[in-house]
N, CA, C and O atoms as a MOPAC input file, in Angstrom:
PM7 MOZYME 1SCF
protein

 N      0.83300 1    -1.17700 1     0.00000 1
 C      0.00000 1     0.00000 1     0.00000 1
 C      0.87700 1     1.23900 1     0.00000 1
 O      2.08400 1     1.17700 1     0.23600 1
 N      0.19600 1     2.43100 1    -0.28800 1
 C      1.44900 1     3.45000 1    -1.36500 1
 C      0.88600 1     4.40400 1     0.01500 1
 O     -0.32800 1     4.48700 1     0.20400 1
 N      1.81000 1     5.06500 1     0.89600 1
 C      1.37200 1     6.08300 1     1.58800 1
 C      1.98600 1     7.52300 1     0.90600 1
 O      2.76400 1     7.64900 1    -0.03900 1
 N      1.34700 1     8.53100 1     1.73300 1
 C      1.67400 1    10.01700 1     0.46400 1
 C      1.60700 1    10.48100 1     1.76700 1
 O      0.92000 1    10.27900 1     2.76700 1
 N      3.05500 1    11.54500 1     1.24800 1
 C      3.89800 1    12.51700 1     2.24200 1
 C      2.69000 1    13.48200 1     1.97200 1
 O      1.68300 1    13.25200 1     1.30200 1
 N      3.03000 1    14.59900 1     2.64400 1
 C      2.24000 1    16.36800 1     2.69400 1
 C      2.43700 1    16.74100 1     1.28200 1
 O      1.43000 1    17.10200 1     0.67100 1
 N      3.56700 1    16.71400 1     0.66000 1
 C      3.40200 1    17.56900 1    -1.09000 1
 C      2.99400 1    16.70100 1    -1.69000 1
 O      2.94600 1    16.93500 1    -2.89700 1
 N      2.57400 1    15.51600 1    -1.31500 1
 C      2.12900 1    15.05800 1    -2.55000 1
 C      0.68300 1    15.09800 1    -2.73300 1
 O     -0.05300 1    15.27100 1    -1.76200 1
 N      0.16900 1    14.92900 1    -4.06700 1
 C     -1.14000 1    15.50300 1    -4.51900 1
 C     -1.88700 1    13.84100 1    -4.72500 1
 O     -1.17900 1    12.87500 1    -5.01000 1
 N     -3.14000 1    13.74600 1    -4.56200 1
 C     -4.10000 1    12.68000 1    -4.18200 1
 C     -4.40500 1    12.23800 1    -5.83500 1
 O     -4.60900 1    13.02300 1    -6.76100 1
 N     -4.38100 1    11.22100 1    -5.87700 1
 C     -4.50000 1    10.56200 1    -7.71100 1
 C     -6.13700 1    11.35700 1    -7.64500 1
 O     -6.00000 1    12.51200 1    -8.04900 1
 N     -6.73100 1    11.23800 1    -7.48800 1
 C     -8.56500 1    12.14900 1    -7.58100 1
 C     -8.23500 1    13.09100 1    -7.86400 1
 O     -8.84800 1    13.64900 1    -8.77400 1
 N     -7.15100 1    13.73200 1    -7.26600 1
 C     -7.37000 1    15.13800 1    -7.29100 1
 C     -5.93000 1    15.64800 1    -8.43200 1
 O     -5.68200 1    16.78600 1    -8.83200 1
 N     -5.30400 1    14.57700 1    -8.67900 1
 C     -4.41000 1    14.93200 1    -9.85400 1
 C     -5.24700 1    14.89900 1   -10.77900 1
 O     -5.44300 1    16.02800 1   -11.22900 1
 N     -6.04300 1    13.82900 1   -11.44500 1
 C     -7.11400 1    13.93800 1   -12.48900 1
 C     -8.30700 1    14.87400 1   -12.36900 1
 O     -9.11900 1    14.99000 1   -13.28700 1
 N     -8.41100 1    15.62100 1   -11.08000 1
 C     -9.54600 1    16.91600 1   -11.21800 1
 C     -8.52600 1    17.59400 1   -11.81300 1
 O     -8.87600 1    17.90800 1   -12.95100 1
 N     -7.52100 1    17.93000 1   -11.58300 1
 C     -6.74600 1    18.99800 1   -12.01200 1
 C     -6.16800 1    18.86600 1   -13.60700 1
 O     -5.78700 1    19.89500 1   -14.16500 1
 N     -6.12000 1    17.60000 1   -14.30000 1
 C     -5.93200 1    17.32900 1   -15.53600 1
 C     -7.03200 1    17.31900 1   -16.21300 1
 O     -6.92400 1    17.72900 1   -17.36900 1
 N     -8.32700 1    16.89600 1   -15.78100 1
 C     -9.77300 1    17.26200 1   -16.57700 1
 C    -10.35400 1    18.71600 1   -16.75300 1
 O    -11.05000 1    19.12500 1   -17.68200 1
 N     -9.89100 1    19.42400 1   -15.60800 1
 C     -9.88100 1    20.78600 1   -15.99000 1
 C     -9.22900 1    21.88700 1   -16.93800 1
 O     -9.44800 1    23.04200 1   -17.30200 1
 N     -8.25700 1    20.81500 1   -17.13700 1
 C     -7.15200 1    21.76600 1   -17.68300 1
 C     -6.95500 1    21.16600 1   -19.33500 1
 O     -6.22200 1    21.59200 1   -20.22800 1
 N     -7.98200 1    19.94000 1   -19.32900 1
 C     -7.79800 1    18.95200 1   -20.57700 1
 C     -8.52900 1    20.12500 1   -21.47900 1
 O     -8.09800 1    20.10000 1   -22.63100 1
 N     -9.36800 1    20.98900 1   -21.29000 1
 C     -9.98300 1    21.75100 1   -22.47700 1
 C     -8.77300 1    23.41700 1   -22.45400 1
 O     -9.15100 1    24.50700 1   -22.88300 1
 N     -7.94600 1    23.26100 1   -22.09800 1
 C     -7.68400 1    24.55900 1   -21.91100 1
 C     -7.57000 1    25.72300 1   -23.05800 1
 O     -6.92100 1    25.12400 1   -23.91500 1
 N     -7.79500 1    26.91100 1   -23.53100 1
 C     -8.00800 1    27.54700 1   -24.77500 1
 C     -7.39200 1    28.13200 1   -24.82700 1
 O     -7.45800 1    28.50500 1   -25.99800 1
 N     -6.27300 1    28.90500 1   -24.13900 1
 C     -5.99700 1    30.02300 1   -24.66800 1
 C     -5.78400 1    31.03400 1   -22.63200 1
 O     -4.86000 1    31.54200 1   -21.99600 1
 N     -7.07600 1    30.82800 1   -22.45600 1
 C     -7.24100 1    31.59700 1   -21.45600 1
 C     -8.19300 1    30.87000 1   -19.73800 1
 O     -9.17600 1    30.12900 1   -19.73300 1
 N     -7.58100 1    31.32600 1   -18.73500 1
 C     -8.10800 1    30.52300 1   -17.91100 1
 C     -9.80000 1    30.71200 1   -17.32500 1
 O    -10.32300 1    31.80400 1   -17.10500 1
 N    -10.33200 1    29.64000 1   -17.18300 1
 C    -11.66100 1    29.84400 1   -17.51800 1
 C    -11.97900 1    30.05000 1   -15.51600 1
 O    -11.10000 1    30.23200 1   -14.67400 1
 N    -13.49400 1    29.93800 1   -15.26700 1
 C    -13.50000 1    30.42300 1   -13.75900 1
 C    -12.71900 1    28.96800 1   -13.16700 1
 O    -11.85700 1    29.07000 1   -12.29300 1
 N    -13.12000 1    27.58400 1   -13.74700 1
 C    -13.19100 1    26.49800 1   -13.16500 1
 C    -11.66800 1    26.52800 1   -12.89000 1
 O    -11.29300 1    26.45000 1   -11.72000 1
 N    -10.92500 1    26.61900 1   -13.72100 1
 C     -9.45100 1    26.62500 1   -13.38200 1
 C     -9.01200 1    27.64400 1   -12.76000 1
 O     -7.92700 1    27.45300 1   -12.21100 1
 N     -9.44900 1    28.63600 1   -12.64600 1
 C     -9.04400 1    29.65000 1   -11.46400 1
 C     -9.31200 1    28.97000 1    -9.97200 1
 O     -8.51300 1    28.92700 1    -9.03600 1
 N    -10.69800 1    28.44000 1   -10.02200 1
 C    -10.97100 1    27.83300 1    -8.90700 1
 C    -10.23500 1    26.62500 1    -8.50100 1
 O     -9.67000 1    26.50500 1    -7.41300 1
 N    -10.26700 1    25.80300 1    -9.35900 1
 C     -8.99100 1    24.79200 1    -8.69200 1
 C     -7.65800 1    25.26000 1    -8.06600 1
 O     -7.19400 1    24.96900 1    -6.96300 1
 N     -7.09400 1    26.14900 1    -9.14700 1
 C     -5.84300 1    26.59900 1    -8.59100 1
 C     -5.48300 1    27.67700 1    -7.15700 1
 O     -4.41500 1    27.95200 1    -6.61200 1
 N     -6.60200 1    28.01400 1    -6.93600 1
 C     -6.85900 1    28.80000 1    -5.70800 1
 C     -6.79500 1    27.52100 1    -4.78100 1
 O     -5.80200 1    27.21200 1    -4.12300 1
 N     -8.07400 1    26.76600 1    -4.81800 1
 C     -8.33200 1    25.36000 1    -4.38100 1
 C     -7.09700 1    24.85600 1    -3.75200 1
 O     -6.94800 1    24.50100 1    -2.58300 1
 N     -6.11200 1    24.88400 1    -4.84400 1
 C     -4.11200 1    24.10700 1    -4.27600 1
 C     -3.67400 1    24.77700 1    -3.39600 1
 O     -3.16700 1    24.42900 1    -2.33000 1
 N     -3.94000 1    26.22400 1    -4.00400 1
 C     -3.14800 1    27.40900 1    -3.44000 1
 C     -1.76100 1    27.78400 1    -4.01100 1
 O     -0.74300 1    28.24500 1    -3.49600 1
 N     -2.20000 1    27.30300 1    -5.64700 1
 C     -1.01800 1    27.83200 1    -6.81400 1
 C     -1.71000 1    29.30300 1    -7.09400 1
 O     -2.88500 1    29.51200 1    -7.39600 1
 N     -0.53700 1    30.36800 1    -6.88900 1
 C     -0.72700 1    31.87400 1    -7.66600 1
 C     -0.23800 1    31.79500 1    -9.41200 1
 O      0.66300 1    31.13700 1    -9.93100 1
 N     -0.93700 1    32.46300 1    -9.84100 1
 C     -0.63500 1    32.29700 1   -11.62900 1
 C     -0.74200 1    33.91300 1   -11.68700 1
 O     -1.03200 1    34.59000 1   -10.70100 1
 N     -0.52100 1    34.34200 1   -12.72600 1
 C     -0.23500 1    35.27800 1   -13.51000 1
 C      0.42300 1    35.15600 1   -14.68200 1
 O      1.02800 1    34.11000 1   -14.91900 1
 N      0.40500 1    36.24700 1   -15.62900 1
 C      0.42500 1    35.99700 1   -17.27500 1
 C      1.31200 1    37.54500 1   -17.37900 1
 O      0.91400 1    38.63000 1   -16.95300 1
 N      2.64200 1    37.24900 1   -18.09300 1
 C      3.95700 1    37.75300 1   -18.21000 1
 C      3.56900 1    38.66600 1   -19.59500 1
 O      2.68100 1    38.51500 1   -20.43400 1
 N      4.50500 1    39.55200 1   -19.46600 1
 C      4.80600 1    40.14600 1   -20.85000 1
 C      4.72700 1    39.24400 1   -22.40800 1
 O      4.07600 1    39.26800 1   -23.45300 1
 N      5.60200 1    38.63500 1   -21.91300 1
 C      5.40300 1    37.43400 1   -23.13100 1
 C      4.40400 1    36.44900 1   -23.10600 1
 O      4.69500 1    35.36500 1   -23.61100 1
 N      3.33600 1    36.59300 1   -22.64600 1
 C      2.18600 1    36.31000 1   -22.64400 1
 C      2.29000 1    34.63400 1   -22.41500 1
 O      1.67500 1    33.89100 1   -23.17900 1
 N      3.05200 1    34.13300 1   -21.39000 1
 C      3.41100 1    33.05300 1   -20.86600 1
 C      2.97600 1    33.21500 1   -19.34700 1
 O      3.37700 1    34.12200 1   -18.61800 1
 N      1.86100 1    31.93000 1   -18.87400 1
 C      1.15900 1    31.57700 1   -17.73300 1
 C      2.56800 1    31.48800 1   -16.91700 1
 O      3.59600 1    31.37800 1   -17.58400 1
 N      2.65000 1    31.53400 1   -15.46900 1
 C      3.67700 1    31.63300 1   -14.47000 1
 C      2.66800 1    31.06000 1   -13.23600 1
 O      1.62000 1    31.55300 1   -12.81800 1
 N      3.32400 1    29.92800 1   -12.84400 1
 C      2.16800 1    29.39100 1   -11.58800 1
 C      3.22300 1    29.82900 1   -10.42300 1
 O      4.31700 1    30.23500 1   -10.81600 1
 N      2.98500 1    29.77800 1    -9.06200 1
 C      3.57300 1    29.86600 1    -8.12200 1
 C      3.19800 1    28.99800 1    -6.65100 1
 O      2.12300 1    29.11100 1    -6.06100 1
 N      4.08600 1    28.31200 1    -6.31200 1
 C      3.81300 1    27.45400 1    -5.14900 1
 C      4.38700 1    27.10600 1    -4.34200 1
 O      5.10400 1    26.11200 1    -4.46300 1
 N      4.30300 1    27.69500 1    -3.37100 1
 C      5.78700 1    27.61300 1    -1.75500 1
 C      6.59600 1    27.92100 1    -2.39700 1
 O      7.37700 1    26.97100 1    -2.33600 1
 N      7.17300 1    28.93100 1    -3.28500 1
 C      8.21100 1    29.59900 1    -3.49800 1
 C      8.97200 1    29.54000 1    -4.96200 1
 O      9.79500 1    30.29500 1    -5.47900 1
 N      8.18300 1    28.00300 1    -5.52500 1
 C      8.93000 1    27.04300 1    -6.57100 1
 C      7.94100 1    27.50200 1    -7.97200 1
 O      6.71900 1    27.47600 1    -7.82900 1
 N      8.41000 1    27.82800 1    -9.02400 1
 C      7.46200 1    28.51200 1   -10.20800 1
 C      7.20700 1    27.59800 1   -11.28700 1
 O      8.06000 1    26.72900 1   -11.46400 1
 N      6.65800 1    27.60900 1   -11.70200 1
 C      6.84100 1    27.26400 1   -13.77400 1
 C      6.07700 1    28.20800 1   -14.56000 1
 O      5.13300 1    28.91800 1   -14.21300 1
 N      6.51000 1    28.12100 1   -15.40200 1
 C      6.42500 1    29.37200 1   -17.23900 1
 C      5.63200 1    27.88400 1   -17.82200 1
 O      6.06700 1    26.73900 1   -17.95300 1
 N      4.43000 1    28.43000 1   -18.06100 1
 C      3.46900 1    27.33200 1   -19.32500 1
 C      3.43700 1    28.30900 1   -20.54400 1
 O      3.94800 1    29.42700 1   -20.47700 1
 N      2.85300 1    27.86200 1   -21.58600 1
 C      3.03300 1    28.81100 1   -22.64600 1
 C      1.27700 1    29.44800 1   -22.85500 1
 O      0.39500 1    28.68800 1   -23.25500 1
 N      0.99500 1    30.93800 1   -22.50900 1
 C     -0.15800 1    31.33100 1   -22.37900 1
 C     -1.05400 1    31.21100 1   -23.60000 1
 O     -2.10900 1    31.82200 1   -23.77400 1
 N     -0.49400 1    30.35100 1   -24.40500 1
 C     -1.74800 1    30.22300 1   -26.17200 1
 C     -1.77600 1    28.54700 1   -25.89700 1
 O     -1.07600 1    27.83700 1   -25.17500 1
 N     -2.78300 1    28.27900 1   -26.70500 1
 C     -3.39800 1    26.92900 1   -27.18500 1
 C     -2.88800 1    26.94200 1   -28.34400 1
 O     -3.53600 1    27.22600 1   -29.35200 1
 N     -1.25300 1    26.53300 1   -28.33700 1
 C     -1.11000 1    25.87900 1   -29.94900 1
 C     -1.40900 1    24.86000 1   -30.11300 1
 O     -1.43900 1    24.39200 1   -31.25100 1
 N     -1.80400 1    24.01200 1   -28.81100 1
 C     -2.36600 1    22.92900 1   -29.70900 1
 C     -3.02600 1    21.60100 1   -28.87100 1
 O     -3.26400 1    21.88000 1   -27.69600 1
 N     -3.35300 1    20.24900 1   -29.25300 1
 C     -4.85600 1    20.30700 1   -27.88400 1
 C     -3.79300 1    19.76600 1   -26.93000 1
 O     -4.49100 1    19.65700 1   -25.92200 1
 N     -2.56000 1    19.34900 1   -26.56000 1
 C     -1.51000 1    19.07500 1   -25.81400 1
 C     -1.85000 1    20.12900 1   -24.70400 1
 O     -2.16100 1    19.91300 1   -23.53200 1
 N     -1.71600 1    21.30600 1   -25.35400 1
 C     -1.06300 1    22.37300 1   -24.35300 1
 C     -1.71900 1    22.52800 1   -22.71900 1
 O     -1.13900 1    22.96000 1   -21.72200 1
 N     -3.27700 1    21.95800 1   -22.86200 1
 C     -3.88300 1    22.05800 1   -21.67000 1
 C     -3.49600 1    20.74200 1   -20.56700 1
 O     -3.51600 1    20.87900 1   -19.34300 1
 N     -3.17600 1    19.56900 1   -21.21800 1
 C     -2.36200 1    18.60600 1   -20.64600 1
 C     -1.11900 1    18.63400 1   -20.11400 1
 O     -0.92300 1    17.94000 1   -19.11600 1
 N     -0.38900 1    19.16900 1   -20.47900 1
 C      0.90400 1    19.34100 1   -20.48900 1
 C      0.80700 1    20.51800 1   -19.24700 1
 O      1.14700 1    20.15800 1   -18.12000 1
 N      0.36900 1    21.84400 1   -19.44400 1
 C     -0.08700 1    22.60700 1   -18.04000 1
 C     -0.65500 1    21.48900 1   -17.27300 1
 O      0.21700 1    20.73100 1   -16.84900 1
 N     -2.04000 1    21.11300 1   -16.92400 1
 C     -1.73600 1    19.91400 1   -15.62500 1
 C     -0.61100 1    19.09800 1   -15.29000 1
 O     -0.54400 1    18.87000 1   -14.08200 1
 N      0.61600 1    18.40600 1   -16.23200 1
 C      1.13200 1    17.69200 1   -15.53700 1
 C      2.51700 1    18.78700 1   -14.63000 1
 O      3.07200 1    18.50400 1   -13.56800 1
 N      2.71000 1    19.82300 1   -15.35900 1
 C      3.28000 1    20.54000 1   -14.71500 1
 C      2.93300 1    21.39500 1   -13.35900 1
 O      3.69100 1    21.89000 1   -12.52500 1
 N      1.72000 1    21.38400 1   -13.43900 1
 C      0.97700 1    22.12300 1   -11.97300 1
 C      1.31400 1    20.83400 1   -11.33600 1
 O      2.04100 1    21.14200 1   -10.39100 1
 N      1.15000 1    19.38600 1   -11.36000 1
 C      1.48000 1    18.46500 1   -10.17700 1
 C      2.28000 1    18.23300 1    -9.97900 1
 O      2.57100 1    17.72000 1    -8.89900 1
 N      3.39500 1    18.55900 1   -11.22600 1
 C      5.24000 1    18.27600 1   -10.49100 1
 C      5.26100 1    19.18800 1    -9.67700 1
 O      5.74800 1    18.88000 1    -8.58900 1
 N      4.76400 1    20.64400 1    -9.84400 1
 C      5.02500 1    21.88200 1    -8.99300 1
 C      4.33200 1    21.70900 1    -7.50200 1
 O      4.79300 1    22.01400 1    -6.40200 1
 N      3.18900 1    21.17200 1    -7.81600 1
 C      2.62700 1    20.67900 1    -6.36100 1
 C      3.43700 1    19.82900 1    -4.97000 1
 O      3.70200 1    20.03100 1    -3.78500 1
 N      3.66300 1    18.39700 1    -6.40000 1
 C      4.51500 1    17.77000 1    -5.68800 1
 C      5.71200 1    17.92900 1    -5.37300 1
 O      6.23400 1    16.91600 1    -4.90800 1
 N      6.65900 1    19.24700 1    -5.48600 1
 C      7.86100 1    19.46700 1    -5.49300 1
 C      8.57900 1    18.38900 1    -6.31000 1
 O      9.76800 1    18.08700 1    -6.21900 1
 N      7.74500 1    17.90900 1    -7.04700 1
 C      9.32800 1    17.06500 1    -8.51700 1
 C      9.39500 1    18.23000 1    -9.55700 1
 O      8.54500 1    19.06100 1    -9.87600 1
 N     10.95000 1    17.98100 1   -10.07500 1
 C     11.46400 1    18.53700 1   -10.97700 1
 C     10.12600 1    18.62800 1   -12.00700 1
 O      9.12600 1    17.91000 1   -12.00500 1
 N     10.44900 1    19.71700 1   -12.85300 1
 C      9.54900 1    20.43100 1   -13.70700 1
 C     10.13900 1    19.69500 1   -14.67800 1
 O     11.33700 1    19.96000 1   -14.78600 1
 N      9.61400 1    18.60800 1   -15.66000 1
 C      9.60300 1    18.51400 1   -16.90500 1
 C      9.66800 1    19.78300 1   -17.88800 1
 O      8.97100 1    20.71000 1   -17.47500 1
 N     10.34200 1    20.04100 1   -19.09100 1
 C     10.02700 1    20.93200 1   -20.58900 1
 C      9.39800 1    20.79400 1   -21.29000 1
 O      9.36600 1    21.56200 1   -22.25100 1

């Protein structure tokens, strides 16, 4: 049986956070604001129009457009490395 430290994020609640983020467009909708409050990740959107999450101190740069239907996947798996304190995949 698999026990989970404090950073780590609950498999339910890794896939709320990847189903939300599976439609992502372009721009963050209320539902994903609300999750990410929910974690207690801060985001904001840079000059270069690149998403910036923030969490206990540790960041990632997502890319703020939908080039393509990846891009909303790829933001969830990076919000749970950031959650979980693992290294940030590129």
């Amino acid at each position: 049986m698999r026990t989970y430290n404090e950073s780590a994020i609950l498999p339910k609640d890794a896939k709320r956070l990847k189903d939300v983020f599976r439609d992502y467009s372009g721009k963050l909708t209320k539902g994903q604001k609300r999750i990410l409050d929910d974690f207690g990740v801060s985001y904001s959107l840079n000059q270069q129009n690149h998403l910036c999450f923030l969490y206990q101190g540790r960041q990632v740069l997502c890319s703020g457009t939908s080039g393509d239907w990846r891009n909303g996947r790829n933001i969830a798996t990076k919000l749970v490395q950031l959650i979980e304190g693992k290294p940030i995949s590129r």
